[in-house]
N, C-alpha and C positions, 0 to 999 in steps of 0.2 A: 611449625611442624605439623605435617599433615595425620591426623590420629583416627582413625576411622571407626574408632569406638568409643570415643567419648561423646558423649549427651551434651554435656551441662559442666557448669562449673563446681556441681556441688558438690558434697563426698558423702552420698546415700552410697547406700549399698551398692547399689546400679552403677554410679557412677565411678565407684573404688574399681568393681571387676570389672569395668569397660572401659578404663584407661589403660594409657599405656604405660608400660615399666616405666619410661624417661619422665612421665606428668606423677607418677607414682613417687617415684626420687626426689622432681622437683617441690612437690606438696611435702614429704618429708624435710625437706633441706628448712624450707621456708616456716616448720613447726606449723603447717596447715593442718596435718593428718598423723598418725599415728602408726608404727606398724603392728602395734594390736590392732586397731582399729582396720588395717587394711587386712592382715590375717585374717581375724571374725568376722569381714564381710567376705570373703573368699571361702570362709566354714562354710556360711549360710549359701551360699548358690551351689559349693558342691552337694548340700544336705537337700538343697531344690530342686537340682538338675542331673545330677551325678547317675542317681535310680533309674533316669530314662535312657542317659547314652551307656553308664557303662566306661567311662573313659579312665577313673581313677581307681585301680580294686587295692592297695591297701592304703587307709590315709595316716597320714604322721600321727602319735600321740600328741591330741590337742591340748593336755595340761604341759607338756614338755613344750609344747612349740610356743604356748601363750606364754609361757616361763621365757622362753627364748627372746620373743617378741619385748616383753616386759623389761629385760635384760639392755636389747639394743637401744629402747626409746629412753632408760636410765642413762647408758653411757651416750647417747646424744644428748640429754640437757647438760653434760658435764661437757660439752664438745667434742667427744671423742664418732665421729662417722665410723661405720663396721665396713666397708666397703663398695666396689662399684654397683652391688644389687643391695646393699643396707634397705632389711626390713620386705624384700621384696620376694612372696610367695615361690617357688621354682618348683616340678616335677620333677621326678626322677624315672628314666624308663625302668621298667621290671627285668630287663638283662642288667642292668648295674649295680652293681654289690652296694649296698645301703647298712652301715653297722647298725646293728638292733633291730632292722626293720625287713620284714619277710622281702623275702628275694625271690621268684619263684621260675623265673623264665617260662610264663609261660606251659611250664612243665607240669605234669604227675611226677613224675621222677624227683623235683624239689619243692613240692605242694609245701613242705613245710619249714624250709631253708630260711636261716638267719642268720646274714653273716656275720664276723666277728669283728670286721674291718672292710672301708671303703674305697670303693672304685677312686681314683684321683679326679675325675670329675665332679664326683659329688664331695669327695673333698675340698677340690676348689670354689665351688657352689658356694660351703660353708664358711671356709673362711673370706669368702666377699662381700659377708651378709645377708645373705640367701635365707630364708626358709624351707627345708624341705616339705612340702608340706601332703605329699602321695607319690606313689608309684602309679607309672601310667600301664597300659594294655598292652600285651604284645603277641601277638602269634608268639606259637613254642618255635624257643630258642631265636626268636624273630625273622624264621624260616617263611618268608610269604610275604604280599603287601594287602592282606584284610587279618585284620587284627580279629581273630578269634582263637579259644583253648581251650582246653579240656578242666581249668585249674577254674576259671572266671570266667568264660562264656564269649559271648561277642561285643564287641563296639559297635558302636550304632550312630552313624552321621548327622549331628545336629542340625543338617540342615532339610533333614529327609530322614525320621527314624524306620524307615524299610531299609534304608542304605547302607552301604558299608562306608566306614570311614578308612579304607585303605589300612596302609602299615609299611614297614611294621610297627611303625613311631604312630600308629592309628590313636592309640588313648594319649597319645601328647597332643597331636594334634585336635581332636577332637575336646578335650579340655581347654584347648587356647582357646579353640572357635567358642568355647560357653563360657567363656570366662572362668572359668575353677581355678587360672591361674594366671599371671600374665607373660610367665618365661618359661620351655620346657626344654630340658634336654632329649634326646635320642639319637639315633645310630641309624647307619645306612652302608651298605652294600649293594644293592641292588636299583632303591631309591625308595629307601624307609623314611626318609629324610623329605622325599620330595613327591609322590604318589600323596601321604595324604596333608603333603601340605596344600596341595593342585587341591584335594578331592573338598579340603575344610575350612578354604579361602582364609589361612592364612599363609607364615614366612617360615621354610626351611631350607636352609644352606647345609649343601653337601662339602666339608673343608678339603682344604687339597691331605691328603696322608702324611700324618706327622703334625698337621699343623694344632691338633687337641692329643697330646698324647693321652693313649690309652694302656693303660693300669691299671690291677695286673693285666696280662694279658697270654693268653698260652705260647701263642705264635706271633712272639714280638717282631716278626721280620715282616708278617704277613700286609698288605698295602687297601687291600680290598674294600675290608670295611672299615670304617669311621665312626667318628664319635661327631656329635653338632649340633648346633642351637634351635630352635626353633620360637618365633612370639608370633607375635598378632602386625607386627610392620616391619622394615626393612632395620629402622634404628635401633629398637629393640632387640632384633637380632645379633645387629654388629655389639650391642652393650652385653650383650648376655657370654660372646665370643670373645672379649674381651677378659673377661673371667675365666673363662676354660682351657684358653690358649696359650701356648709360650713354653718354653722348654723345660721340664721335671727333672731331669739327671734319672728318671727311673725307665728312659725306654728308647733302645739303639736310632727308629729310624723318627722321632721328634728334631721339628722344624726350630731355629735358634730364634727367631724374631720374638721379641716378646708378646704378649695379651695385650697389652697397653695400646700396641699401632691403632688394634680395633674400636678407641674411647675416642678416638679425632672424630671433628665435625666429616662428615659423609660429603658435605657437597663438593660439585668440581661440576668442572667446565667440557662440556662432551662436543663442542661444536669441532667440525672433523673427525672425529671418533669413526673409524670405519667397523660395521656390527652385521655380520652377516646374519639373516635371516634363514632358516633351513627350507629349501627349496621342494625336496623329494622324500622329508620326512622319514628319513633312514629309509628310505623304499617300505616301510609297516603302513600296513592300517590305521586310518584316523579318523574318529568321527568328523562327519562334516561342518558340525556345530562348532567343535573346539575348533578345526583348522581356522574356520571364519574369522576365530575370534583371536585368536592370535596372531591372525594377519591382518588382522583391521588395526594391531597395533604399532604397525609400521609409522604411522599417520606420529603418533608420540614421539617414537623414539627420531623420526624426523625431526619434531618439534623443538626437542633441548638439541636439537646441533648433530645431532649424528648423521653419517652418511650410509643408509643402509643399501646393503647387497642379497642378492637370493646368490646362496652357494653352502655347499655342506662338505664336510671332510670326509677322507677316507676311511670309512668304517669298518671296510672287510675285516674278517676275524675277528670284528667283536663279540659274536656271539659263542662260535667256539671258548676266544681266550674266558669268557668271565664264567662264563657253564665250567671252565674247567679249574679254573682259581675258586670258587665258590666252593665246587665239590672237593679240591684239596683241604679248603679251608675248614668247611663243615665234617669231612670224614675225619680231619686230624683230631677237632674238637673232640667229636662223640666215641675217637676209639679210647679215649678217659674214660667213658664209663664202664661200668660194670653189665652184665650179663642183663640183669631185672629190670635197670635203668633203659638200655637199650631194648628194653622188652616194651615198656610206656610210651617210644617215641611215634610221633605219629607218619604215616606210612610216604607221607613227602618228603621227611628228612632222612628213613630208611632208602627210599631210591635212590638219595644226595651220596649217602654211604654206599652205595653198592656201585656207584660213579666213581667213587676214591678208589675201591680195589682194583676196580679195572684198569686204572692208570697205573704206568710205569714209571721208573723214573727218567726213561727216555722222552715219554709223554711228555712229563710235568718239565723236564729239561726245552724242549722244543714248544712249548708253549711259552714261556718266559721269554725267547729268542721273536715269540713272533707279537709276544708283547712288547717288546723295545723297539720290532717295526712299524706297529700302531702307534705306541708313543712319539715316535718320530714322524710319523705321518702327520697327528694331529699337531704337534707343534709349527711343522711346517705351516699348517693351515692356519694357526691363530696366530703365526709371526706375519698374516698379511688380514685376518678378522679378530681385533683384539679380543671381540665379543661374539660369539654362536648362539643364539634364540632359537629357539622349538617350542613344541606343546611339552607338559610335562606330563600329558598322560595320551595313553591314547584311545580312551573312553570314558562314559560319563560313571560315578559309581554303580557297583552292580548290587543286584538283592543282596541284602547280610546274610541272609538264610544259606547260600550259597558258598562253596570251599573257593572255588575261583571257575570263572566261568570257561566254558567247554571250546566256544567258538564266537568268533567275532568279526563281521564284517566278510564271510563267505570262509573266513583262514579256521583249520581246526587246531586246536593246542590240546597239547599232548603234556604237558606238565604245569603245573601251578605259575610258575614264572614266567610263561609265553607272552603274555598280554599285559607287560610291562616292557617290553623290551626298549619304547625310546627312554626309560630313565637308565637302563642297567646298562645299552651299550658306553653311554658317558662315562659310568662307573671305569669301565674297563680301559681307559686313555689316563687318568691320573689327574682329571682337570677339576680344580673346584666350579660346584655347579648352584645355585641359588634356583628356588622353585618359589614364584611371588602369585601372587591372584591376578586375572587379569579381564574379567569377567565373569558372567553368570550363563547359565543353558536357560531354553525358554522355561523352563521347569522348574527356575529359581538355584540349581544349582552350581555353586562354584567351580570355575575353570583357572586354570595355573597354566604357567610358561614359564621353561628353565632356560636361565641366561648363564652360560658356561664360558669361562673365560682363559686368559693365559695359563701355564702350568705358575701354580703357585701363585698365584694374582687374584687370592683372595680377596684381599681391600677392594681390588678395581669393581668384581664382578656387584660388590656390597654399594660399590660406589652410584655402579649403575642403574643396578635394583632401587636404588632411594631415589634419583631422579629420576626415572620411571615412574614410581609412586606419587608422584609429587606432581608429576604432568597429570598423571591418570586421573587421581583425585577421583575415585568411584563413590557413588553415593551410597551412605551412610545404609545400610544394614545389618539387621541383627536376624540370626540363625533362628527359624520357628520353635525351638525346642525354647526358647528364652519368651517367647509368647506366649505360651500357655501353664 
């Protein structure tokens, strides 16, 4: 298996947080290593690195989690394995309810919130032998893709600390790239999931809706956003999704296949596989650099057997539909709060709310009608490209210092979400989308490409992310923030 952060075979510190979850399991299974021993070398690099990017703002109590730790390496000499992640460090984003441990979204409004009870994710987490071991970074309410707040500040891109490490899953991803951890959860909407997994060369898969139920949740019907994994490679990914996934009995629109599909060996056979390439780039703006680089990877996905094609699906209305699902979804949330609450919120998720009044229910009825015409469109499209490739950003990260950038490439934006659009129109078709590394800028920064695939052909899209990787084989670097 291809691992792109492992050194050596040894289990120095270095080597613990630059494995991967699967070599992490395996040195556990085999009584190599220990999961205190893996925990307290994941302490020490967040206590090394953590101060520079910013990625982790509250961490787990270290006596409860060494107790934990302590706990699972007891019931493994008895034989007893804790599960598919036994002993293996996991994030948690700061939108997900975490019992005993501050929850803040991001917010003034919950600076000091503790909840009483757990998201179903991070209860799933726990009982597969997971550690929680921090909460990651989130723009408030994970409204945005640069992870910055009012509560804990900004994230900062370990591969460039002027940068932004994206979002809203920015302090997940930004921790995987430093090692602080080697599995994270976060959420996507828009493409929190895949922004900064492009931005911090590592693996975020956007799931198709349903497939990680999400509990509680206000607006259980709602599709938009998701719940999803993200590591440091494609396997780790599907191992971490295998945990999260599968049906709860606690939420209407969860998917029935179980978690388990995602613990099969990944490989398969792509020869003939027809995988269209996007051609016109949703017609947006795209740096020159990333296009380069994600078309020079045609040459791969030839390589394992695929037939590739330049051709992109019908897109229209994507932009309307998810501006206006977004702003349904966001105005329903925040008319829960109170007067003082909605007094705190910061002035991009105010415009999101003043989006929700203005829709009618005739609106919100004809957008739904002309969401089912997308959906049917794009299906049409992957019933003849199992597979759709694109960049997964469409620039390089921009200043931290900055809320989100004004203009790009000649186009003005007019709101914080304009200069994302190739992640969030995908959002808007229902299709799960995988966001993997796929290069560097001459500037040493990481570039990503999202490979989107059937509706609901999660496994496949994971299938081809890992032969991908596997061809690719990029050489071995680590983030400048680990070198000094």
């Amino acid at each position: 298996m291809y691992d792109i952060y492992t050194q050596d075979s040894t289990t120095s510190i270095d080597s613990l947080c630059e494995s991967s979850a699967t070599t992490l399991i395996e040195l556990q299974r085999k009584r190599e290593v220990s999961a205190l021993e893996i925990l307290d070398a994941h302490l020490d690099r967040i206590a090394a690195v953590n101060p520079k990017v910013n990625a982790l703002v509250t961490i787990g109590d270290t006596d409860e989690l060494r107790a934990r730790a302590r706990s699972i390496d007891s019931r493994w000499a008895r034989g007893e394995w804790q599960g598919v992640l036994h002993g293996l460090p996991v994030s948690q984003k700061d939108l997900t309810a975490t019992r005993g441990v501050r929850t803040t979204f991001g917010s003034k409004a919950f600076e000091q919130h503790v909840p009483t009870h757990s998201a179903l994710i991070a209860r799933r987490c726990d009982a597969a032998g997971a550690l929680m071991i921090g909460k990651s970074n989130t723009p408030e309410f994970g409204a945005g893709s640069h992870t910055f707040n009012d509560v804990f500040g900004v994230t900062r891109n370990p591969w460039d600390l002027s940068k932004s490490a994206g979002g809203s899953s920015g302090g997940a991803a930004a921790s995987l790239a430093s090692g602080m951890n080697p599995l994270a959860c976060g959420s996507d909407m828009g493409g929190s999931l895949r922004n900064p997994a492009a931005w911090n060369g590592v693996v975020g898969l956007r799931p198709s809706p349903g497939r990680v139920p999400r509990a509680p949740d206000l607006n259980g019907w709602a599709t938009l956003g998701v719940d999803g994994p993200m590591a440091r490679n494609v396997a780790d990914t599907a191992l971490l999704l295998s945990a999260i996934a599968g049906p709860s009995g606690e939420v209407a629109t969860e998917l029935g296949e179980p978690g388990a599909l995602f613990a099969q060996p990944l490989e398969r056979d792509f020869r003939g596989v027809r995988v269209a390439f996007s051609s016109n780039l949703c017609n947006l703006p795209v740096d020159p650099e990333i296009q380069r680089t994600v078309q020079a990877q045609v040459a791969l996905f030839e390589a394992i057997g695929c037939e590739v094609v330049f051709a992109d699906p019908d897109l229209a209305d994507a932009e309307d539909i998810f501006r206006m699902e977004r702003a349904w979804m966001i105005g329903t949330l925040f008319q829960q709060l109170d007067a003082d609450q909605q007094s705190l919120l910061k002035p991009e998720i105010v415009e999101e709310c003043r989006l929700h009044q203005s829709m009618s229910a005739a609106d919100l009825g004809q957008m739904f009608v002309r969401k089912t015409a997308l959906f049917q469109r794009m299906r049409t499209f992957m019933d003849q490209h199992p597979f759709y490739v694109l960049p997964a950003t469409q620039m390089h990260p921009f200043d931290a210092m900055l809320r989100w950038p004004a203009s790009f490439m000649g186009e003005q934006y007019t709101t914080y979400i304009d200069w994302m659009r190739i992640c969030w129109y995908l959002s808007a078709t229902e299709s799960p989308v995988l966001a993997v590394p796929c290069g560097f800028s001459a500037s040493g920064l990481p570039i990503g490409m999202q490979i989107a695939g059937r509706y609901r052909d999660d496994w496949g899209v994971l299938q081809l992310g890992h032969a991908y990787e596997q061809a690719a084989a990029h050489s071995l670097r680590r983030p400048p923030v680990l070198n000094t």
